[in-house]
N, C-alpha and C positions, 0 to 999 in steps of 0.2 A: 132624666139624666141623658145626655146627649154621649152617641157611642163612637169613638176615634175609630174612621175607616180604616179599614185596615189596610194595609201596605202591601202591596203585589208584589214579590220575589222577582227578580232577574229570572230570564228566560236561561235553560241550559246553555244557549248558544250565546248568549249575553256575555254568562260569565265565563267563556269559553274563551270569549275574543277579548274579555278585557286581561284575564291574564294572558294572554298572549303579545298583546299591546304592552302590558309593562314589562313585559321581558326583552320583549325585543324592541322597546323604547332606544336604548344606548346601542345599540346592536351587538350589546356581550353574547349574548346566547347564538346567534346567526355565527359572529366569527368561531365563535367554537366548534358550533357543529362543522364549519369549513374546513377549519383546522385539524378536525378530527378525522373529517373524509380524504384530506391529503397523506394524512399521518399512516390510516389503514389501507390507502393505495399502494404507498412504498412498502407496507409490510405484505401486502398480497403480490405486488408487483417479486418482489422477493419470491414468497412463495413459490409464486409463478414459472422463476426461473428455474430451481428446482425440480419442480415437479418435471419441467420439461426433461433437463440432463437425468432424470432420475428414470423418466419411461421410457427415453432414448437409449438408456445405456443397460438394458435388461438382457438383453441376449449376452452380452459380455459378461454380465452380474453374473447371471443364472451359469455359466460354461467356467468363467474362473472363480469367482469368489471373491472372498478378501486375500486371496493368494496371489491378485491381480497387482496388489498393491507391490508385493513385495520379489514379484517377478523380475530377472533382468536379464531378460531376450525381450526384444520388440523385432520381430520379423513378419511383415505384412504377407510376405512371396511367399506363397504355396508352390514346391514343387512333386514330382511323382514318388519321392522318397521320402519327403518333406513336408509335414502341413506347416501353415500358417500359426507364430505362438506371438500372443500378446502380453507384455508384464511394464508397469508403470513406473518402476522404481528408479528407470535411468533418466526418464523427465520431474519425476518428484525430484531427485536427488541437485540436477541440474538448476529447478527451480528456486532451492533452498539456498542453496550454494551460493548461487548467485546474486541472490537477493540478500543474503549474509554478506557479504563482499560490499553489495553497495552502500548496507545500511552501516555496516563499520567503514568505511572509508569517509561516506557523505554526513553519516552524522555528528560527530564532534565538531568538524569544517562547518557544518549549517548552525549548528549551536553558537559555535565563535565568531560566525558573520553576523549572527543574530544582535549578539552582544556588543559586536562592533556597531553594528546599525543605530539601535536603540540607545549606547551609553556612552558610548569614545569617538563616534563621527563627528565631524566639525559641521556645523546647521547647513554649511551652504553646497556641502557635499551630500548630507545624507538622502535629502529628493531625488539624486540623479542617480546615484547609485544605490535606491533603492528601486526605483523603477527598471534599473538595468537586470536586477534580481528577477523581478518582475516577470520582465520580459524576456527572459531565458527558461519560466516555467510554462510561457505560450508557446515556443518551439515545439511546432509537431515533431513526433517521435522518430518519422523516416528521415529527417533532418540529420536528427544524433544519429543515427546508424549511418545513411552517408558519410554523414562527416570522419566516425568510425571506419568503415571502411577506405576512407580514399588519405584520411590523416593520421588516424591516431594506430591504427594496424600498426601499417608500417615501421612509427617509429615505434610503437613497444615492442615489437618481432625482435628491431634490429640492436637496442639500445635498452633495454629490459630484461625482457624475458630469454633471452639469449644468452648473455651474460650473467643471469642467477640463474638459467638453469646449467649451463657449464664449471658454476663455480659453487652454489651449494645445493646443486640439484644431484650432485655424487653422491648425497648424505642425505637428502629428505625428497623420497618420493614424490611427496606433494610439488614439492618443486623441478621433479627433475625434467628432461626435454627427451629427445631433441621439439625443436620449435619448426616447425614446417612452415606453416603460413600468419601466422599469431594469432587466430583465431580460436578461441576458447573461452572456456569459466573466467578466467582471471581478465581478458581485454572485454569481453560482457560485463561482467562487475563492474569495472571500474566508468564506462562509459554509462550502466546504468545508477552510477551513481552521481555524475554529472549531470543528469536526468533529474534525480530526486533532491539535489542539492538545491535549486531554488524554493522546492513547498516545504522544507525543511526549515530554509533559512528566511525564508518571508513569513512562515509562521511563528518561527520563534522570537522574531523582530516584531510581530505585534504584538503578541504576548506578555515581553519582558517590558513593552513601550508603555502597558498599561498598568503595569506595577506602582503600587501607591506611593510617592513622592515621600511619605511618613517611613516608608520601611528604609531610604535612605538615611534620610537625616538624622535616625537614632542612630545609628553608627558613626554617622559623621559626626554627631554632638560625642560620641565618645571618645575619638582622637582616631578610628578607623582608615586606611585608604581607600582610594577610590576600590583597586584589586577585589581590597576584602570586604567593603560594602558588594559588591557586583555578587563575589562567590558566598558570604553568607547570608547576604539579606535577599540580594535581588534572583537570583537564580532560584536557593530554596522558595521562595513565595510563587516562581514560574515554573517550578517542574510539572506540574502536574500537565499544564498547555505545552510544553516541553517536547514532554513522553507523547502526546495525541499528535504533534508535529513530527517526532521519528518514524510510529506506528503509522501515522499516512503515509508518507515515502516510500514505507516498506511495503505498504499496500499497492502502490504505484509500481512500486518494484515486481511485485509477486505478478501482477497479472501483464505487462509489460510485452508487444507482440514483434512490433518492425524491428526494433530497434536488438532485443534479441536473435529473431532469427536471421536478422544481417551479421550476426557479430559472432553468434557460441559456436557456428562450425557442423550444428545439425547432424550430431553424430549420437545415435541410439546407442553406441556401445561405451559401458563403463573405465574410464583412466582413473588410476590414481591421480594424476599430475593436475594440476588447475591448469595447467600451458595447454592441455589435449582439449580438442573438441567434443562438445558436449549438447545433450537439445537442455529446451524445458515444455514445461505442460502445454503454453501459448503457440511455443513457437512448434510445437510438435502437432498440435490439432490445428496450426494456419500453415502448414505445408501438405497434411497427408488427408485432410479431411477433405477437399475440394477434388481429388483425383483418390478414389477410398477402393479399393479393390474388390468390394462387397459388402454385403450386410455386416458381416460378423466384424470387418476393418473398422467401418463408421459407428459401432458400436464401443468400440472400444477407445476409439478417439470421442467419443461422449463420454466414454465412462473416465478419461481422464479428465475432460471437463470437470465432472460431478465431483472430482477427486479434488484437482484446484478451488471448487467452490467453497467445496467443505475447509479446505486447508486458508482460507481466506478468511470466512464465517468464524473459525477458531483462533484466527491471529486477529481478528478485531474483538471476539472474545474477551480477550487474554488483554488486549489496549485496554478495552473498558474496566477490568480489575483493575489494571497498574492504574488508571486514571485514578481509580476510586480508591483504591489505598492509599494511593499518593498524596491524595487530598484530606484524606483525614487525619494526617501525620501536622506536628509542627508545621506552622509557617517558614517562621525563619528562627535563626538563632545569633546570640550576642555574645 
């Protein structure tokens, strides 16, 4: 009886390279790994920064604390009677402020152009004045604050803020003056939110642009108008891209350098009034860090770095919830 030779096995390296060959036949497995090495770059890259403001800002760390935060003297100038006290809380306070102002001013207004963009523009307008949108969010940042300083000052000093702080600035703090130069929290806001107003409203214009044509037409088959299709169908189906379009702005907002410290007035000491001048975290390490009077100055302008970072890392945080809640909520409603 004749005996069937028997069959030689694939060599280890045989079956090595033929699975490797059918994996990376389509190139699934190659883009991945690519994709995956970009993805771990930005989160190291992240890291990165971090670690930096975080071993720059240790002699600050180690001398104040988290009492740093909540300090408000910022006095760089050591004199013979005198030393040198650093506390963060009048550029934290500046920052917040500020960027509250724009994201309520700009956001509603970037919502409603959005809507206008996407539902109520006429076809042969919307390309032009959508690119106009466009291109008011290319506008480098030293631009707005020139333009702030040499235009918009002026007339809110004279024509604004003048006039409400003489008339209900007798009753509310917040608003009271006198107005010196108009430079402050309130003419910062509002210019930073002329800033933030086009990725607000180019985002929300795409967003609501891709809203499914179905979420329409069930309201309009139900006798609906256009109004209340917009605010019940198509708004609720876009808030969730919505919210990611304000929370960027605000981000735009938060970290913001020229265009602040041309405007808020660069004043470490706390006002009641939004008309007073004011710093923030950006504009306060892009003036004092470049001429730093010592060690312990440039630590402390690192440590308000580290402060802005973290205050950033927590408002996109805090996005990513709303994003995610938002989304797991109804679509729309009838």
């Amino acid at each position: 009886m004749a005996q069937t030779p028997a069959v030689e096995p694939f060599s280890t390296r045989e079956s090595w390279l033929g699975r490797l060959n059918r994996r990376t036949a389509h190139g699934d497995r190659p883009f991945w790994v690519l994709v995956l090495l970009f993805a771990l770059a930005i989160i190291g890259l992240v890291g990165a920064v971090g670690l930096v403001v975080y071993v720059g800002s240790a002699e600050a760390r180690g001398l104040y604390g988290l009492s740093f935060l909540t300090g408000t003297v910022w006095n760089p100038v050591a004199t013979e009677v005198r030393e040198a006290s650093y506390g963060a809380w009048p550029a934290i306070r500046g920052t917040l402020l500020s960027s509250l102002i724009a994201v309520l001013l700009a956001g509603p207004l970037g919502i409603l152009i959005g809507v206008f963009l996407s539902e109520l523009c006429p076809l042969r307008l919307r390309t032009p004045l959508s690119f106009m949108v466009e291109l008011l969010a290319a506008i480098p940042s030293v631009i707005y604050g020139l333009w702030g300083v040499a235009v918009f000052v002026p007339f809110f000093r004279d024509y604004i803020a003048d006039p409400i702080a003489n008339s209900l600035g007798t009753n509310l703090p917040w608003l009271a003056g006198p107005v010196a130069t108009g430079r402050g929290l309130m003419a910062a806001g509002m210019v930073l939110a002329l800033m933030i107003l086009p990725t607000i409203a180019a985002i929300s214009r795409d967003v609501l642009a891709v809203v499914p044509s179905s979420q329409r037409e069930v309201l309009m088959a139900l006798g609906a108008n256009r109004w209340e299709v917009i605010w019940q169908s198509v708004l609720p189906y876009a808030r969730a891209g919505i919210i990611g379009a304000v929370m960027l702005g605000l981000g735009r907002a938060l970290g913001e350098t020229m265009a602040a410290t041309m405007l808020i007035g660069n004043s470490t000491r706390i006002e009641q009034s939004l008309f007073a001048p004011a710093t923030t975290a950006a504009s306060l390490i892009a003036n004092q860090l470049p001429n730093a009077n010592d060690a312990l100055h440039e630590s402390a302008l690192v440590y308000v770095a580290l402060v802005l970072f973290g205050i950033t890392l927590l408002l996109n945080l805090i996005a990513r919830l709303l994003v995610w809640q938002v989304s797991r909520g109804p679509i729309g409603r009838v």
